[in-house]
C-alpha positions in Angstrom: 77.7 6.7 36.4 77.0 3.3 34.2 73.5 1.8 34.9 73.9 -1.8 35.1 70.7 -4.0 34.8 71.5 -6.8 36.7 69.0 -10.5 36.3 69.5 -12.8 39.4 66.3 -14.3 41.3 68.7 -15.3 44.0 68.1 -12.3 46.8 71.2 -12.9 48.7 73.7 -13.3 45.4 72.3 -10.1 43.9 72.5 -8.2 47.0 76.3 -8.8 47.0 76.4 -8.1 43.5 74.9 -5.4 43.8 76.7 -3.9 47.0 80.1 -4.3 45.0 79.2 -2.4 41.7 78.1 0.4 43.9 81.0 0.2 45.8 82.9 0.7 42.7 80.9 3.3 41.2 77.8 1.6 38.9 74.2 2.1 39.4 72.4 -1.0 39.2 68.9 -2.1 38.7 67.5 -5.8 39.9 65.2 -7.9 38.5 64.9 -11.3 39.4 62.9 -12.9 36.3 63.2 -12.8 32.4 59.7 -11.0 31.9 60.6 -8.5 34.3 64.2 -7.9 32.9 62.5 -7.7 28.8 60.2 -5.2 30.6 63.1 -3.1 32.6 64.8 -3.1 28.6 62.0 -2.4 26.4 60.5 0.5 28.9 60.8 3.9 27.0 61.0 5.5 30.3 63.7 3.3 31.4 67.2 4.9 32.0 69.7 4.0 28.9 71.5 0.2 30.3 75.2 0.0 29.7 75.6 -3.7 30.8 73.5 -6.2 31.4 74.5 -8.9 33.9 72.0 -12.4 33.7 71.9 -15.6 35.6 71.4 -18.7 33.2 68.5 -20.2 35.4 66.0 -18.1 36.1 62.6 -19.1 37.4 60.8 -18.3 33.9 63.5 -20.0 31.8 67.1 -19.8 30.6 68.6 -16.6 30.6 70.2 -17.3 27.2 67.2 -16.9 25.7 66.4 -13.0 27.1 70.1 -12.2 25.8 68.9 -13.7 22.0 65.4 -12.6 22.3 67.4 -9.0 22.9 70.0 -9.6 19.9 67.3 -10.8 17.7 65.5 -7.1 18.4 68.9 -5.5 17.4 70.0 -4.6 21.2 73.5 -4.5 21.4 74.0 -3.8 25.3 77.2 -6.3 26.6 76.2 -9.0 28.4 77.9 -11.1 30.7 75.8 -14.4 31.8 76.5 -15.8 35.3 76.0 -19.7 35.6 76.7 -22.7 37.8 77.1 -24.4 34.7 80.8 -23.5 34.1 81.5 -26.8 31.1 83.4 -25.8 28.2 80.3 -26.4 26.5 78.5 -24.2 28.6 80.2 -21.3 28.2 80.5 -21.8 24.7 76.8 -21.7 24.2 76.9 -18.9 26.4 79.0 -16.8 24.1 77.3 -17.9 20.8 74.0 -17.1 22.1 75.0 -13.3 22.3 77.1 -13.0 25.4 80.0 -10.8 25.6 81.3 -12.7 28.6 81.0 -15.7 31.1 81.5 -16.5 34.6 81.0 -19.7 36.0 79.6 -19.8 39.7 81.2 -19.4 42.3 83.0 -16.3 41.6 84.9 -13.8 43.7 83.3 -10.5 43.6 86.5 -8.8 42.6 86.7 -10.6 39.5 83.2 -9.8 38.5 83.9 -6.4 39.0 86.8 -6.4 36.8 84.9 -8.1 34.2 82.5 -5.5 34.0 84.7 -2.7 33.9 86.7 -4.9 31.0 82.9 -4.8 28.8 82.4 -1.5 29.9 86.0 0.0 28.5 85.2 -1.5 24.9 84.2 1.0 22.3 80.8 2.4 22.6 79.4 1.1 19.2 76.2 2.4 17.4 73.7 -0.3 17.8 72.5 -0.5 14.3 72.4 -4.3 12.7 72.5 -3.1 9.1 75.3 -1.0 7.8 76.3 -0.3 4.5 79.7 1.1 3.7 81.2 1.7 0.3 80.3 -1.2 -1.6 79.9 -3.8 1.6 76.5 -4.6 2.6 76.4 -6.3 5.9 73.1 -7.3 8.0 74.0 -8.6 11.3 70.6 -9.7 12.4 70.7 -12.1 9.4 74.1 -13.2 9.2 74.9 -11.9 5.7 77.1 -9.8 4.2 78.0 -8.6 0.1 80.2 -6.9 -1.6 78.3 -5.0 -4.9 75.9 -7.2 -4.7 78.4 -10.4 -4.7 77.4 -12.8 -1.7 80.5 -13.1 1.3 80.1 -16.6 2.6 81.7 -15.6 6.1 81.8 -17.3 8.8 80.2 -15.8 12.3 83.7 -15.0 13.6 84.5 -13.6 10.2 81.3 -11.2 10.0 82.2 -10.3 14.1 85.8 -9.1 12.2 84.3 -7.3 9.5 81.7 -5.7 11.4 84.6 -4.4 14.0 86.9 -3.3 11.2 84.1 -1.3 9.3 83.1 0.7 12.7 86.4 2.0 12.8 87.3 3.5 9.1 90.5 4.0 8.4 91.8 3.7 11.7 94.5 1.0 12.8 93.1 -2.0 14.6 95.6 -3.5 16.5 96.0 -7.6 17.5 95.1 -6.6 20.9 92.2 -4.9 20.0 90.4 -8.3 18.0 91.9 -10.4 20.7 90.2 -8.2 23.3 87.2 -7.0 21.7 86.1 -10.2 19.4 87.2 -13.1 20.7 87.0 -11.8 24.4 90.0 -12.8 25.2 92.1 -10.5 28.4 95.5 -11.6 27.2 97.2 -12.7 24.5 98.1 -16.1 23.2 100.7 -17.3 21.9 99.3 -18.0 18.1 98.6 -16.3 14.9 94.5 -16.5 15.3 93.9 -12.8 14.5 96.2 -13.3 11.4 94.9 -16.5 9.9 91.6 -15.3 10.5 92.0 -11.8 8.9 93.4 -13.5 5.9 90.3 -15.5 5.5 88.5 -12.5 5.5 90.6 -10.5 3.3 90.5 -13.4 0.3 86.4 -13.7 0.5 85.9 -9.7 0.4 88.5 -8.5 -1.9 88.3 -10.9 -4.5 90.6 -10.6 -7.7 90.4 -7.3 -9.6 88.8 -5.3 -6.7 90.1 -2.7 -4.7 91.4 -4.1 -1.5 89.3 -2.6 1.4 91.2 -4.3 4.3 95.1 -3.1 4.7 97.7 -4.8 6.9 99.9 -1.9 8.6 103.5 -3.9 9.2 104.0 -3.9 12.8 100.8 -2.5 14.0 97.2 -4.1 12.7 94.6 -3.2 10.3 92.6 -0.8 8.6 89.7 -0.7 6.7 90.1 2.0 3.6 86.2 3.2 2.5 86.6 3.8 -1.2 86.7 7.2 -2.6 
């Protein structure tokens, strides 16, 4: 059973909540205030959380700012931020301050149950923030990555791909999978986004002379080779 750690301070909206993911199979604990939700994460008693769901507007602040206090600690638990401010711009700020998803109030309770499952089916990932593979050096916490010591000026999208690729060595990543799992999205455009932006990547960290570390499989994805 997946223990969902759910931040509303609206009783009657996290009741239903609530209701439903037990309905459909979830555990869920409720807090209703930032504090209280940093405490529920950071308590070393605390059963492991597998999701965390926050409201924006919570009565000690924005709940943006729990989800990047958490990333900033290296806390990689999906997150998927519920807000009656449902903007573009909203959920874009959402997203880039370290949600995994974002639904606009009002919502039907079916769909947030479906999102849920969606961020609960994506590979369960280690949670470390550094990792060093081969000759790549990335640090996630700081933004910055390197090749044998040679700076990669990538963009956040491009270090969200690299980091993906080198979690799964030498296994084929499909289109699907990036669309799904790194730009969030649950079907799949009509465009060449993964492509263009995999060949971004591809030119900044095998540079000329180097041994490629990113492989395009015709007809299926990617793969990222470790060196011998």
């Amino acid at each position: 059973m997946t223990h969902i750690l759910l931040i509303e301070d609206d009783a009657g909206t996290a009741n239903e909540i609530a209701l439903e993911l037990a309905a459909a199979g979830h555990s869920v604990t409720h807090r209703a205030a930032i504090g209280d939700g940093l405490a529920a994460m950071r308590a070393p008693a605390q059963r492991p959380v597998d999701l965390l769901i926050v409201d924006r507007q919570l009565p000690d602040g924005e709940g943006l700012d729990l989800i990047a206090t958490l990333r900033a600690e290296g806390c990689r638990t999906p997150a998927l931020v519920l807000s009656a401010l449902g903007s573009l711009d909203d959920r874009v700020r959402g997203l880039r301050a370290g949600g995994d998803d974002y639904l606009p109030k009002p919502f039907a309770l079916v769909e947030l149950v479906a999102r849920v499952e969606a961020l609960l089916r994506r590979p369960n990932e280690t949670r470390d923030t550094r990792l060093i593979v081969g000759p790549l050096d990335c640090d996630l916490l700081a933004g910055t990555a390197t090749r044998a010591g040679r700076p990669l000026e990538l963009l956040p999208r491009e270090l969200r791909l690299l980091d993906y690729l080198i979690r799964r060595p030498g296994r084929i990543v499909t289109r699907s999978m990036l669309l799904q799992d790194v730009w969030g999205y649950t079907f799949e455009p009509n465009s060449n986004v993964v492509d263009v932006h995999i060949g971004r990547l591809r030119r900044k960290v095998d540079a000329e002379g180097e041994v490629p570390l990113i492989r395009n499989v015709r007809g299926q994805g990617y793969v990222f080779d470790v060196p011998g």
